[in-house]
N, CA, C and O atoms as a Tinker XYZ file with bonds, in Angstrom:
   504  protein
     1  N      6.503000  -25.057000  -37.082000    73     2
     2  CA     5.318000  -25.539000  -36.419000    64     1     3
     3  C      5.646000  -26.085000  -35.042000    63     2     4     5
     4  O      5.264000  -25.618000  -33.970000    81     3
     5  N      6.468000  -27.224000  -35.254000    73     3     6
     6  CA     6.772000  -27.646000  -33.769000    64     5     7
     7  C      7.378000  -26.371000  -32.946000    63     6     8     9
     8  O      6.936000  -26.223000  -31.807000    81     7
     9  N      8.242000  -25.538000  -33.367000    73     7    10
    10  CA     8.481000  -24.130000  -32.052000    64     9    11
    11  C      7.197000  -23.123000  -31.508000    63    10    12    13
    12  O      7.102000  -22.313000  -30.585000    81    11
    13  N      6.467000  -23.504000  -32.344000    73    11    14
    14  CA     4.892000  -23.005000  -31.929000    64    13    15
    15  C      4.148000  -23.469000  -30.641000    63    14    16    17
    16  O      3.560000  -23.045000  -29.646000    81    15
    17  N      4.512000  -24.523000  -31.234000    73    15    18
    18  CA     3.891000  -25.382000  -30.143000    64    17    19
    19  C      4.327000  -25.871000  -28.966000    63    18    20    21
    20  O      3.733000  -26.426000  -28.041000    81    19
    21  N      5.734000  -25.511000  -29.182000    73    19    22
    22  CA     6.594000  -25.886000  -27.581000    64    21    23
    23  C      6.537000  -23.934000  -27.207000    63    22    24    25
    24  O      7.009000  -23.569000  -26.130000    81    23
    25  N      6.162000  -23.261000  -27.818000    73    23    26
    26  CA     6.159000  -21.795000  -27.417000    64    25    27
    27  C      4.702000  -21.719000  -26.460000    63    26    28    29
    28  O      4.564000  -21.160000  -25.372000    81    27
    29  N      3.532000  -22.590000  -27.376000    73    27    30
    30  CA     2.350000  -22.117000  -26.912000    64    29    31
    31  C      2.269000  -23.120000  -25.485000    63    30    32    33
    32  O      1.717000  -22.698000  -24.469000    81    31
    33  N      2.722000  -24.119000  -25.535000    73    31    34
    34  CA     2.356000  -25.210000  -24.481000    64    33    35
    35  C      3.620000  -24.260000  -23.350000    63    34    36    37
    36  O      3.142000  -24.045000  -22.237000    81    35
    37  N      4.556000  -23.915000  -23.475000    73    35    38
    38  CA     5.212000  -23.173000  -22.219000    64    37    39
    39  C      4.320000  -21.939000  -21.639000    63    38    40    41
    40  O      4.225000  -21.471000  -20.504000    81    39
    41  N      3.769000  -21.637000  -22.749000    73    39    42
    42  CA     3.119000  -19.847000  -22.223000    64    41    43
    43  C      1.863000  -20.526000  -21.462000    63    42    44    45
    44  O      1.304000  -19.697000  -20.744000    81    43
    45  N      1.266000  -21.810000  -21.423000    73    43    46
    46  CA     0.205000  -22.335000  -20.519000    64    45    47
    47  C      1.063000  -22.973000  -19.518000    63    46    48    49
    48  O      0.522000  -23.480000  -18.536000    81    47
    49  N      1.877000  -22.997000  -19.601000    73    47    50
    50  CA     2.518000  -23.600000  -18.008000    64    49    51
    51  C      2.771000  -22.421000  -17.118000    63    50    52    53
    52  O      2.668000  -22.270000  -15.901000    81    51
    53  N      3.185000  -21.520000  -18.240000    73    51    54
    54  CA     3.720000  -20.156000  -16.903000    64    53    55
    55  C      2.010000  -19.652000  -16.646000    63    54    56    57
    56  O      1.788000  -19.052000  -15.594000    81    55
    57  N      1.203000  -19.822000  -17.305000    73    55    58
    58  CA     0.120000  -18.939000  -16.601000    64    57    59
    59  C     -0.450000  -20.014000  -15.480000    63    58    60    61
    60  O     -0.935000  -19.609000  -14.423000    81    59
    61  N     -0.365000  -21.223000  -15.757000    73    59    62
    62  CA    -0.880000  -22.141000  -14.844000    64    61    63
    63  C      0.311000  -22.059000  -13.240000    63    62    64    65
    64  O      0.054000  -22.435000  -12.096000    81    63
    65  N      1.433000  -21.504000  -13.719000    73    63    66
    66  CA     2.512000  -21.518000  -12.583000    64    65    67
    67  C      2.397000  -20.455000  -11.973000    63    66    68    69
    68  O      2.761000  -20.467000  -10.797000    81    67
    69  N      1.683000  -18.767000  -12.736000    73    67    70
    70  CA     1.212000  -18.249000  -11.998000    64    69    71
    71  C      0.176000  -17.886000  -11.494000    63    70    72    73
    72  O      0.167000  -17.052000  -10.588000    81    71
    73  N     -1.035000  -18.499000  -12.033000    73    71    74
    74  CA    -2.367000  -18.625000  -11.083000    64    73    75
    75  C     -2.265000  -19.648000   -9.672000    63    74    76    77
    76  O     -3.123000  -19.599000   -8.790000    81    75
    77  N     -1.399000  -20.320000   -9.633000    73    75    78
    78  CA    -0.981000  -21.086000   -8.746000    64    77    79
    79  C     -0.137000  -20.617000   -7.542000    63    78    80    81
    80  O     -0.159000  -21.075000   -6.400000    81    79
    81  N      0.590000  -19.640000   -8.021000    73    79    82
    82  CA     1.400000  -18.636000   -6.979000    64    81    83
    83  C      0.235000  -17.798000   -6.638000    63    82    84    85
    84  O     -0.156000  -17.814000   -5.471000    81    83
    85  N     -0.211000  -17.255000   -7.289000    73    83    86
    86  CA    -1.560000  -15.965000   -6.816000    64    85    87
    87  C     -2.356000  -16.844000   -5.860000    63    86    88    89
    88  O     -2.378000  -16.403000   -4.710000    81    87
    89  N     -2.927000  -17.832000   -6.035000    73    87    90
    90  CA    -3.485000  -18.734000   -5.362000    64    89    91
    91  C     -2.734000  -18.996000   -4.032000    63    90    92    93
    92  O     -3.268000  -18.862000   -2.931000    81    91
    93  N     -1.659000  -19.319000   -4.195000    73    91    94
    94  CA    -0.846000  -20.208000   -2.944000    64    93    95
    95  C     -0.525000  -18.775000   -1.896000    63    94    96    97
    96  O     -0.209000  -18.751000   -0.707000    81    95
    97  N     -0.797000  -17.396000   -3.082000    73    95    98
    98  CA    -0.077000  -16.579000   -1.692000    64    97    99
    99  C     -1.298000  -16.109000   -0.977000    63    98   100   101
   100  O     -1.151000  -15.801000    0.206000    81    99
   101  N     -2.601000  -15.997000   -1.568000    73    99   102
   102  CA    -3.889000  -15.190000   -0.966000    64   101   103
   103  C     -4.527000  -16.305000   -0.241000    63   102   104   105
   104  O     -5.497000  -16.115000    0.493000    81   103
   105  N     -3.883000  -17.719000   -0.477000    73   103   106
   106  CA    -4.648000  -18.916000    0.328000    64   105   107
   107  C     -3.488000  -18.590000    1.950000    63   106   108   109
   108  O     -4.051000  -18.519000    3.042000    81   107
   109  N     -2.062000  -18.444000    1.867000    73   107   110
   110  CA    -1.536000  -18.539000    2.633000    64   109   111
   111  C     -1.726000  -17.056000    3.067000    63   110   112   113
   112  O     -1.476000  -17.171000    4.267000    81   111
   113  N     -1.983000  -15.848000    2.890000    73   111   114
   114  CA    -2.267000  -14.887000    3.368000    64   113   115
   115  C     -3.763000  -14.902000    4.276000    63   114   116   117
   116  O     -3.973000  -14.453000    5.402000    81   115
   117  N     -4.516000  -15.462000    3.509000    73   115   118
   118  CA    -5.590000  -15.301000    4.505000    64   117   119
   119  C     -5.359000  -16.423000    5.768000    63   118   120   121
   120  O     -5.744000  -16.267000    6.927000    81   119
   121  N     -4.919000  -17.125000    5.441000    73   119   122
   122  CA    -4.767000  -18.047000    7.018000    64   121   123
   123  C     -3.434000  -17.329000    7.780000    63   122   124   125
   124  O     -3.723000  -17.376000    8.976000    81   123
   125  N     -2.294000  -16.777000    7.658000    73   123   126
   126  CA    -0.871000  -16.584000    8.551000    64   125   127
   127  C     -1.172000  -15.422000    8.551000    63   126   128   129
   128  O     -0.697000  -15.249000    9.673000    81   127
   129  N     -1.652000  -14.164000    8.217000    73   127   130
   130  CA    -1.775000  -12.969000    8.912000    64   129   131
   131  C     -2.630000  -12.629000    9.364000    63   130   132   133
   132  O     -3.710000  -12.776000    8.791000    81   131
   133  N     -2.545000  -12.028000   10.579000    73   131   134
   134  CA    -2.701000  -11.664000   11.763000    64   133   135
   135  C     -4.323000  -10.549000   10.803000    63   134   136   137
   136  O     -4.409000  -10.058000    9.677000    81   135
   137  N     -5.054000  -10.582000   11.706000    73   135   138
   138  CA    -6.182000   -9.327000   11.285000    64   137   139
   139  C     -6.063000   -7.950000   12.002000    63   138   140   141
   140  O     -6.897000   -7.050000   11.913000    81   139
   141  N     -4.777000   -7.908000   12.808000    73   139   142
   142  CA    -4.749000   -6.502000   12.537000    64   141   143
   143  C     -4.192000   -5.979000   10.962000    63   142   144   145
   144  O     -4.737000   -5.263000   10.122000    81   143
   145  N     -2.868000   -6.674000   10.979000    73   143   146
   146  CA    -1.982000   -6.579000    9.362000    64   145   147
   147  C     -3.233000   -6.340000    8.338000    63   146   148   149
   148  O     -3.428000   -5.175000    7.993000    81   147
   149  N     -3.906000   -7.137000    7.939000    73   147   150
   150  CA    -5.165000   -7.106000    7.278000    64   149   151
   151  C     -5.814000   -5.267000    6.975000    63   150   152   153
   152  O     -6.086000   -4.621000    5.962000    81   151
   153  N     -5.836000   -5.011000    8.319000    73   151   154
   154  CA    -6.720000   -3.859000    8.584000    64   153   155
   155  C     -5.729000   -2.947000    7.728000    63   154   156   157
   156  O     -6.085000   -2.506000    6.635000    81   155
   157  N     -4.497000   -2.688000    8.258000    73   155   158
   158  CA    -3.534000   -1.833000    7.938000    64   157   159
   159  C     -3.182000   -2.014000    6.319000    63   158   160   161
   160  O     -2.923000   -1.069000    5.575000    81   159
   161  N     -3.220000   -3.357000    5.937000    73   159   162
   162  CA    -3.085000   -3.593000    4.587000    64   161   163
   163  C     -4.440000   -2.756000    3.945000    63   162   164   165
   164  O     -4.275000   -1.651000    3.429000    81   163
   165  N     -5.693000   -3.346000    4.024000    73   163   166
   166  CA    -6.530000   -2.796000    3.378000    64   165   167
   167  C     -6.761000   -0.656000    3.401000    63   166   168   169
   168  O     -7.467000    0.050000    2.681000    81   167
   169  N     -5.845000   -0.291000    4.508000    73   167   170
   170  CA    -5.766000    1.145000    4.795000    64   169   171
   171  C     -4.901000    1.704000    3.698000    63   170   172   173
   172  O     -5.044000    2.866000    3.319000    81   171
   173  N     -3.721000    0.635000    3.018000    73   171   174
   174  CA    -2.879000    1.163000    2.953000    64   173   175
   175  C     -3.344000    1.135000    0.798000    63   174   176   177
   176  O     -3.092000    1.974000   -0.067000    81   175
   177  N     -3.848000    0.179000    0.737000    73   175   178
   178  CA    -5.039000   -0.069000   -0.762000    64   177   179
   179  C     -5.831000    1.186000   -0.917000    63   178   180   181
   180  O     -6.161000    1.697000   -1.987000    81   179
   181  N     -6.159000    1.727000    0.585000    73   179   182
   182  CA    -6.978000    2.890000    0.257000    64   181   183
   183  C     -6.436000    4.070000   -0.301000    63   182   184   185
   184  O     -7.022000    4.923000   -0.966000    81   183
   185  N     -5.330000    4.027000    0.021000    73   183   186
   186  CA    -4.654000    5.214000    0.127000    64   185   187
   187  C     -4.097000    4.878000   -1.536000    63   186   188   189
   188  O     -4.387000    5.838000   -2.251000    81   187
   189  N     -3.520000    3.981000   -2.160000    73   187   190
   190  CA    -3.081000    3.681000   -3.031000    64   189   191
   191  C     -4.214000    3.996000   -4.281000    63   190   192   193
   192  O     -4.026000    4.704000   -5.270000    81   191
   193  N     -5.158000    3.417000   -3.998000    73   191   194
   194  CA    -6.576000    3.970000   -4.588000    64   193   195
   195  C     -7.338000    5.688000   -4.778000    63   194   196   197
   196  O     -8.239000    6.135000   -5.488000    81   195
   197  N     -6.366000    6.309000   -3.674000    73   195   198
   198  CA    -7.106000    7.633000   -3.365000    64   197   199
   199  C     -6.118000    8.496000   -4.670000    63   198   200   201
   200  O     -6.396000    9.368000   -5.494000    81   199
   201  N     -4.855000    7.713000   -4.326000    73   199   202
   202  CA    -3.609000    8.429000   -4.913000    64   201   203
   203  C     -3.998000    8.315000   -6.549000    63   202   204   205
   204  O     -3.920000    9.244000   -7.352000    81   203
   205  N     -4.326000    7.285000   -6.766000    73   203   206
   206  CA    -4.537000    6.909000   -8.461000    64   205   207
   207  C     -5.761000    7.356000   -8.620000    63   206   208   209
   208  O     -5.924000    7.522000   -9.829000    81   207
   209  N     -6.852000    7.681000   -7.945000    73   207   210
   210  CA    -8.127000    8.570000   -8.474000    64   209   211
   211  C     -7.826000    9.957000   -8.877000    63   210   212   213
   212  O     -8.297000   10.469000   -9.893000    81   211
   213  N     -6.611000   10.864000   -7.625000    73   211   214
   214  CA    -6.962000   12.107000   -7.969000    64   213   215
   215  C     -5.452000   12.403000   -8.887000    63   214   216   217
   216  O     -5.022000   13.504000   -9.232000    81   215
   217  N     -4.810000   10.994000   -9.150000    73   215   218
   218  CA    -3.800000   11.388000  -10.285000    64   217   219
   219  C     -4.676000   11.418000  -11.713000    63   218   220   221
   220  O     -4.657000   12.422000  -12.426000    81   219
   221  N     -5.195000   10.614000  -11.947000    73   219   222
   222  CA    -6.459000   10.175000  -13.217000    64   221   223
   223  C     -7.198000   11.267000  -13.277000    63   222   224   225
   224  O     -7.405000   11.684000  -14.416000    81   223
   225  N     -7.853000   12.110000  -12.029000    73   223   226
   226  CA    -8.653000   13.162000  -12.097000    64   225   227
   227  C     -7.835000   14.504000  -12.496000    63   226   228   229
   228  O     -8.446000   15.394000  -13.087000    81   227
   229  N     -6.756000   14.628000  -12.250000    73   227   230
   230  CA    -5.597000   15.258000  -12.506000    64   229   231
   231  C     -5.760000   15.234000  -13.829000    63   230   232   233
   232  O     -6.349000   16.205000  -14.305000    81   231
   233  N     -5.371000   14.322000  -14.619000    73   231   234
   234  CA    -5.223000   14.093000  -15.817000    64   233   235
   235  C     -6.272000   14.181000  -16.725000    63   234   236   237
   236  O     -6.055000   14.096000  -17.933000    81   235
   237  N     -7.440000   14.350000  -16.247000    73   235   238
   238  CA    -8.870000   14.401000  -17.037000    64   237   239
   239  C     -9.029000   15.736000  -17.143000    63   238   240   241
   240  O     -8.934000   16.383000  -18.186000    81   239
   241  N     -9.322000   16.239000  -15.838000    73   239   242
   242  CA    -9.714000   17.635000  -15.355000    64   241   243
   243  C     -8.565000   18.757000  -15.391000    63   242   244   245
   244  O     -8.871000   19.949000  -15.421000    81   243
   245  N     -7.322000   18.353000  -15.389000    73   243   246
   246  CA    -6.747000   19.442000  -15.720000    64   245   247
   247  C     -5.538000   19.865000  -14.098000    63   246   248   249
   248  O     -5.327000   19.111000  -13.148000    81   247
   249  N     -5.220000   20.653000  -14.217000    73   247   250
   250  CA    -4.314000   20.960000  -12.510000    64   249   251
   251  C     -4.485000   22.241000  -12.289000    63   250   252   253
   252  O     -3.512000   22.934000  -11.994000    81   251
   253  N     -5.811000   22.803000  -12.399000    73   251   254
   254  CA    -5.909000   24.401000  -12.014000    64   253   255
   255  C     -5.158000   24.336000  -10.645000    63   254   256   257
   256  O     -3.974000   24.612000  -10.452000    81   255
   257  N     -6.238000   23.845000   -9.585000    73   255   258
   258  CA    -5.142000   24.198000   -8.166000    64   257   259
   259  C     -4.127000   23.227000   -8.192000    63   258   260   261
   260  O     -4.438000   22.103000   -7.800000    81   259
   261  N     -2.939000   23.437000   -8.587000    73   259   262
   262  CA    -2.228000   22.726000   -9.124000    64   261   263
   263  C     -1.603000   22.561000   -7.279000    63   262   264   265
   264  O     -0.722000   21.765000   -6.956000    81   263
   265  N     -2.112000   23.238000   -6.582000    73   263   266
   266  CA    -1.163000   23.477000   -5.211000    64   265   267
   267  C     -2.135000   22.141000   -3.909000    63   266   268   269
   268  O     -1.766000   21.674000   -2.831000    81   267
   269  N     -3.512000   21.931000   -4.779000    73   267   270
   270  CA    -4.469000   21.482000   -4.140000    64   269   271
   271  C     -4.117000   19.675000   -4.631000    63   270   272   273
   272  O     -4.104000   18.661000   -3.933000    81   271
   273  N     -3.906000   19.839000   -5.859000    73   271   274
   274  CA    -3.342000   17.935000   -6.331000    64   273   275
   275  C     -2.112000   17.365000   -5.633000    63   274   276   277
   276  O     -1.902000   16.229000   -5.206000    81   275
   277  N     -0.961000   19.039000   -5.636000    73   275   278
   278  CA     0.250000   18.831000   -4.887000    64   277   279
   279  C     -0.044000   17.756000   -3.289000    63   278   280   281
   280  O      0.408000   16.752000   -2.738000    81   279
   281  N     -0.865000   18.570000   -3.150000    73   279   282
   282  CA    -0.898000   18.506000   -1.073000    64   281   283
   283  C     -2.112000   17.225000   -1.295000    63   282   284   285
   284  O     -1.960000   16.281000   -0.520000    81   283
   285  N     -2.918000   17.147000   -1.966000    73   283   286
   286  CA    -4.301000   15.597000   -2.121000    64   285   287
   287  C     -3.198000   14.893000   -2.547000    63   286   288   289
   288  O     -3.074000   14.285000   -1.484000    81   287
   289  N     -2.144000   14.397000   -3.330000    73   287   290
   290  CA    -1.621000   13.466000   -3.394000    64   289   291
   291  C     -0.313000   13.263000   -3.252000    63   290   292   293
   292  O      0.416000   12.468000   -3.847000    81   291
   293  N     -0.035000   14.145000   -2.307000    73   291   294
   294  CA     1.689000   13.825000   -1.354000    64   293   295
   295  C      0.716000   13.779000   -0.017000    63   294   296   297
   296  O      1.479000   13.459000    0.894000    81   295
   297  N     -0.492000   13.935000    0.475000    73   295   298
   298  CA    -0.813000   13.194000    1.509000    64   297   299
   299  C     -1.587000   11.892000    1.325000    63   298   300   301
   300  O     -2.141000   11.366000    2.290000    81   299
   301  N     -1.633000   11.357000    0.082000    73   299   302
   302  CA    -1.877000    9.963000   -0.154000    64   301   303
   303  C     -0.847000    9.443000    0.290000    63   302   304   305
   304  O     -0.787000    8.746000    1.303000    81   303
   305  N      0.186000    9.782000   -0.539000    73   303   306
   306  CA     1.745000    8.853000   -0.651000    64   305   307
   307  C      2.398000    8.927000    0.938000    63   306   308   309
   308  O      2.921000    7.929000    1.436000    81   307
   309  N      2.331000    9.844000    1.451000    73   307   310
   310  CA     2.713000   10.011000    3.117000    64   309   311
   311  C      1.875000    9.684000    3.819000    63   310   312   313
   312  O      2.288000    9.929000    4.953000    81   311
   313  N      0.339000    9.014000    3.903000    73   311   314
   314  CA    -0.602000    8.088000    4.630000    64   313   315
   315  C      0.261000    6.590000    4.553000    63   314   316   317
   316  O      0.509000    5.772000    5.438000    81   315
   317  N      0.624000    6.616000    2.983000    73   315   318
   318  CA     0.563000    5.073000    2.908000    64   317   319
   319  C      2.103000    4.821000    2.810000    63   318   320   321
   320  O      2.482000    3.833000    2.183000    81   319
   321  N      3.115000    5.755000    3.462000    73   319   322
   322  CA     4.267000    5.287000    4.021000    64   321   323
   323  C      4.172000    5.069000    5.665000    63   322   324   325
   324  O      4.877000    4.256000    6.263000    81   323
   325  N      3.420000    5.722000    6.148000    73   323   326
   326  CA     3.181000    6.077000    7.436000    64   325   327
   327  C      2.438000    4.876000    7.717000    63   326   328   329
   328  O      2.319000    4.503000    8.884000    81   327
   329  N      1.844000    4.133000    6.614000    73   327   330
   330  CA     1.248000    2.928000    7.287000    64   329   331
   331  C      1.880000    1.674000    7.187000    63   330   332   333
   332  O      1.700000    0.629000    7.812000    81   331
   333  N      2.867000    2.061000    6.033000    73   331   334
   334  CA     3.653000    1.332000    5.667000    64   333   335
   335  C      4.655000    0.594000    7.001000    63   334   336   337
   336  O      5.055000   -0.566000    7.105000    81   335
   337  N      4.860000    1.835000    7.963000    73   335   338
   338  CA     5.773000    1.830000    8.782000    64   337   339
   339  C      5.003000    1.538000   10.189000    63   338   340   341
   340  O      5.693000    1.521000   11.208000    81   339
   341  N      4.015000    1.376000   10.256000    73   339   342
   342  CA     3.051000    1.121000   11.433000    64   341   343
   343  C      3.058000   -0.564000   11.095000    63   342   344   345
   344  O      3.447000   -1.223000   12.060000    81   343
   345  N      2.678000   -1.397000    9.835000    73   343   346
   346  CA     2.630000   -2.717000    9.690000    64   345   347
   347  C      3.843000   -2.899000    9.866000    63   346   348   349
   348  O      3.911000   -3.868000   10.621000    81   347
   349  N      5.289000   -2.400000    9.520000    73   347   350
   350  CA     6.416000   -3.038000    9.949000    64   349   351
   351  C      6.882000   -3.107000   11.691000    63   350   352   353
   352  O      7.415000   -3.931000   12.435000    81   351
   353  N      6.424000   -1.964000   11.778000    73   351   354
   354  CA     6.338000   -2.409000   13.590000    64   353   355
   355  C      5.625000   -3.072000   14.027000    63   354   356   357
   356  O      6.039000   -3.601000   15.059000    81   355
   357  N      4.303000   -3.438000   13.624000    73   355   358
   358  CA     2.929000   -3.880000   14.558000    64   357   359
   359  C      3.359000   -5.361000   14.104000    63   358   360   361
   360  O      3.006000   -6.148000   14.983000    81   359
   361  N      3.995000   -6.010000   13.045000    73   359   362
   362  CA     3.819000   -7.391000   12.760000    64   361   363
   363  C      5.029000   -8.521000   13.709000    63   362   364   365
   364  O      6.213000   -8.310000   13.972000    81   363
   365  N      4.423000   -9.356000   13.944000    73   363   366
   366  CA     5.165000  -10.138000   14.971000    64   365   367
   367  C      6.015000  -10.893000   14.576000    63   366   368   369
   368  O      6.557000  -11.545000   15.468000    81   367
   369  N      6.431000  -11.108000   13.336000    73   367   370
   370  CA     7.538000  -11.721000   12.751000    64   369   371
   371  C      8.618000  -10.134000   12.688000    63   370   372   373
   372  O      9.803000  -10.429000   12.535000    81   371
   373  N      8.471000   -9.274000   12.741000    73   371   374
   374  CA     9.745000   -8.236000   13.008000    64   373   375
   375  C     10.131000   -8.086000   14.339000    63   374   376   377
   376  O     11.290000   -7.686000   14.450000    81   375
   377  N      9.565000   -8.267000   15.335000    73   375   378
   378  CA     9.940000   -8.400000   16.955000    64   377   379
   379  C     11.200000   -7.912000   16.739000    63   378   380   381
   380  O     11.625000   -6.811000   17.089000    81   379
   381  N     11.980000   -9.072000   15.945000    73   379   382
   382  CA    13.653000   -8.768000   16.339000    64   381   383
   383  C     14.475000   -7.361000   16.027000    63   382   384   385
   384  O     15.482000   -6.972000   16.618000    81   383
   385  N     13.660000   -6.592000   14.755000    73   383   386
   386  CA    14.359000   -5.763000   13.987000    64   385   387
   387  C     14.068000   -4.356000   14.924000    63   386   388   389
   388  O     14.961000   -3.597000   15.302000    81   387
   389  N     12.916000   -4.224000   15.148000    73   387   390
   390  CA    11.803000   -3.108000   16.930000    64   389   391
   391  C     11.754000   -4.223000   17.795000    63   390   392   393
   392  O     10.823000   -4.998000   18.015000    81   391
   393  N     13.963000   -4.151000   18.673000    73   391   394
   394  CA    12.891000   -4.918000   19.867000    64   393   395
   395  C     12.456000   -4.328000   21.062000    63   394   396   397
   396  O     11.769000   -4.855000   21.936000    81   395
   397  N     13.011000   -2.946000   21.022000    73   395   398
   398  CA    12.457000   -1.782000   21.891000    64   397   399
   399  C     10.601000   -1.188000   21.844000    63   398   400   401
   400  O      9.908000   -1.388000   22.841000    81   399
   401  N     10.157000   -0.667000   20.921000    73   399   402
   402  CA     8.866000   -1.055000   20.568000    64   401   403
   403  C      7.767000   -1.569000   20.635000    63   402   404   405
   404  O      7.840000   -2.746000   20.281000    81   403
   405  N      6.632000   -1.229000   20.955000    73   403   406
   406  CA     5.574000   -2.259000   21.129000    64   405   407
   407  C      4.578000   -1.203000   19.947000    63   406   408   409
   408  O      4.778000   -0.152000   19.338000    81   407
   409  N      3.241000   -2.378000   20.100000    73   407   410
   410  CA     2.578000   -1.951000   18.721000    64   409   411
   411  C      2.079000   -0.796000   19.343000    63   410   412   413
   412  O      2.067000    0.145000   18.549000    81   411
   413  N      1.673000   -0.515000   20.435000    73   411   414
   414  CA     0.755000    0.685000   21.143000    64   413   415
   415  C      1.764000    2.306000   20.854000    63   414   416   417
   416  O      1.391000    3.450000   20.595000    81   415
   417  N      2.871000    1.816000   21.013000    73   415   418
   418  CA     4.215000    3.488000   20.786000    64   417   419
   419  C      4.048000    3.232000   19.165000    63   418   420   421
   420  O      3.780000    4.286000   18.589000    81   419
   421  N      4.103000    2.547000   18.639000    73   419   422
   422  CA     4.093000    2.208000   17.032000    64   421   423
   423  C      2.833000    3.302000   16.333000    63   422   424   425
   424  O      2.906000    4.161000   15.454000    81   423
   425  N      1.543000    2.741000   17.295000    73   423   426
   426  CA     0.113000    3.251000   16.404000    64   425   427
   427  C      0.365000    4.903000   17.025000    63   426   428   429
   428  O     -0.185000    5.829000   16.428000    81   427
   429  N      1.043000    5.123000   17.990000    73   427   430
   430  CA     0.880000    6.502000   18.541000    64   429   431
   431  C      1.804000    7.425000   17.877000    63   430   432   433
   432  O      1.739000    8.649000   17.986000    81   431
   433  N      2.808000    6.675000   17.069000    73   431   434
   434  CA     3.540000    7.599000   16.358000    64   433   435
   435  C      2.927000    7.964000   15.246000    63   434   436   437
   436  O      2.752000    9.124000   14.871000    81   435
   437  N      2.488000    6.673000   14.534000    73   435   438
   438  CA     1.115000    7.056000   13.213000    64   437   439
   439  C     -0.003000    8.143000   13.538000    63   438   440   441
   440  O     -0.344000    9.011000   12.735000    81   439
   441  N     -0.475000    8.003000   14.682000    73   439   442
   442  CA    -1.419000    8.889000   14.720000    64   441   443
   443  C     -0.501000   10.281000   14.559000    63   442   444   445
   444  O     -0.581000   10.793000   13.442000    81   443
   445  N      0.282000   10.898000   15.440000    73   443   446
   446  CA     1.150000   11.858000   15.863000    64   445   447
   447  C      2.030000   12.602000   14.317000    63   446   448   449
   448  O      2.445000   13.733000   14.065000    81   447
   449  N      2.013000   11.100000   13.437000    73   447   450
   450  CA     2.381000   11.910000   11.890000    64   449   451
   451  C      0.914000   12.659000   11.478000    63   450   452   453
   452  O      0.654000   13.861000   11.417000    81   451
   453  N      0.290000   11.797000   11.291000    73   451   454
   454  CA    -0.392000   11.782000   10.331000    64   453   455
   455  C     -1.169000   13.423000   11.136000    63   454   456   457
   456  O     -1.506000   14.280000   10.319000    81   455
   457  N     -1.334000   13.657000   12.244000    73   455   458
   458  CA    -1.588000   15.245000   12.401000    64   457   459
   459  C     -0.391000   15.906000   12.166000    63   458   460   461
   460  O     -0.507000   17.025000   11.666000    81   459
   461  N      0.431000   15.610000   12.335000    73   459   462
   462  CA     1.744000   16.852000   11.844000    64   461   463
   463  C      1.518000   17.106000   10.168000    63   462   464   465
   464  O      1.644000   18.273000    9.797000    81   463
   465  N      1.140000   15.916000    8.977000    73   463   466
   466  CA     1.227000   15.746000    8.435000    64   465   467
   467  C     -0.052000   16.344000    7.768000    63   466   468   469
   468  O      0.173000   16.696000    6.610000    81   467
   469  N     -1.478000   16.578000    8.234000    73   467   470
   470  CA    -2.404000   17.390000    7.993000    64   469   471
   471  C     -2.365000   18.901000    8.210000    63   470   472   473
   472  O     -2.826000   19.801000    7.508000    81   471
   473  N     -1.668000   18.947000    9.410000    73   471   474
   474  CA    -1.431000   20.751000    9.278000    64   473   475
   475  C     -0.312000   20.684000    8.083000    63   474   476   477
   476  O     -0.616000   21.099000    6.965000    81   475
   477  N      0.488000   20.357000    8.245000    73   475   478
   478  CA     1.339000   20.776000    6.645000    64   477   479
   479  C      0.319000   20.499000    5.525000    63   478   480   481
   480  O      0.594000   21.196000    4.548000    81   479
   481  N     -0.560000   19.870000    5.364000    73   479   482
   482  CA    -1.536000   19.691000    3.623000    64   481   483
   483  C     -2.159000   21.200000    3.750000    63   482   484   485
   484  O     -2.075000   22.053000    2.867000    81   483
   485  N     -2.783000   21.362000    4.983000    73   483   486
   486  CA    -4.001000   22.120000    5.148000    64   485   487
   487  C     -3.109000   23.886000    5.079000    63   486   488   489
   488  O     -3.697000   24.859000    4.607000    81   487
   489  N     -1.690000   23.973000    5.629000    73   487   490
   490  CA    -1.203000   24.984000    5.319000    64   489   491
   491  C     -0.603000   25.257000    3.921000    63   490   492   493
   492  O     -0.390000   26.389000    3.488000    81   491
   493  N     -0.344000   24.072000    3.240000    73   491   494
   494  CA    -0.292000   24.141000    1.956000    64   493   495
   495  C     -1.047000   24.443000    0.813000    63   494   496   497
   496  O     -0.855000   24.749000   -0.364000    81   495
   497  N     -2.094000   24.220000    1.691000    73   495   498
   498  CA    -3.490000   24.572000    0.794000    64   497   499
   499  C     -3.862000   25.857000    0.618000    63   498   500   501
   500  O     -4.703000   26.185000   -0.219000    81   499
   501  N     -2.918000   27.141000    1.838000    73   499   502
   502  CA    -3.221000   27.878000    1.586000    64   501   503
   503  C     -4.888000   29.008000    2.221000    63   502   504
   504  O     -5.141000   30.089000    1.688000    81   503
């Protein structure tokens, strides 16, 4: 009985220790980052979202164009590295790591994939 109860009273401390971290990081996220980061974050949810719809739809519906799921979701996963790599340049706590770099050569390389990166889906498609 008593290991029950030092079991159950710990398993309410860790959830209270981590609603408290979830808390402390989306309280400190919304005040210390920047609203471009924001933008790029929520781009990069999209893409994460697009990827897990047409994997699920995949999985419901089947993979006839099996060549069409290929290229819809390796250009999810290559949006959201590509943005991945646009927030590591654009954020101002990396300065030191891009100190050649500015965010403007940063967004122009994203753009510059992400069309190289559509003619390869769209020729894949066939």
């Amino acid at each position: 009985m008593a290991r029950e109860a030092t079991s159950s009273s710990s398993n309410e401390a860790y959830a209270t220790s981590v609603s408290g971290i979830v808390s402390s990081l989306a309280r400190d996220y919304a005040a210390h980052t920047p609203q471009r980061l924001k933008v790029i974050d929520a781009y990069m949810a999209f893409c994460v979202a697009v990827g897990v719809l047409q994997f699920i739809y995949c999985g419901l519906a089947g993979t006839f164009p099996y060549n069409a799921f290929l290229a819809g979701f390796g250009s999810a996963v290559a949006c959201f590295v590509f943005a991945a790599n646009l927030r590591m340049k654009t954020n101002p706590k990396n300065k030191a790591q891009f100190p050649t770099g500015s965010p403007e050569s940063a967004f122009t390389e994203f753009v510059f994939c992400h069309i190289a990166l559509h003619f390869v889906v769209a020729n894949f498609l066939g």
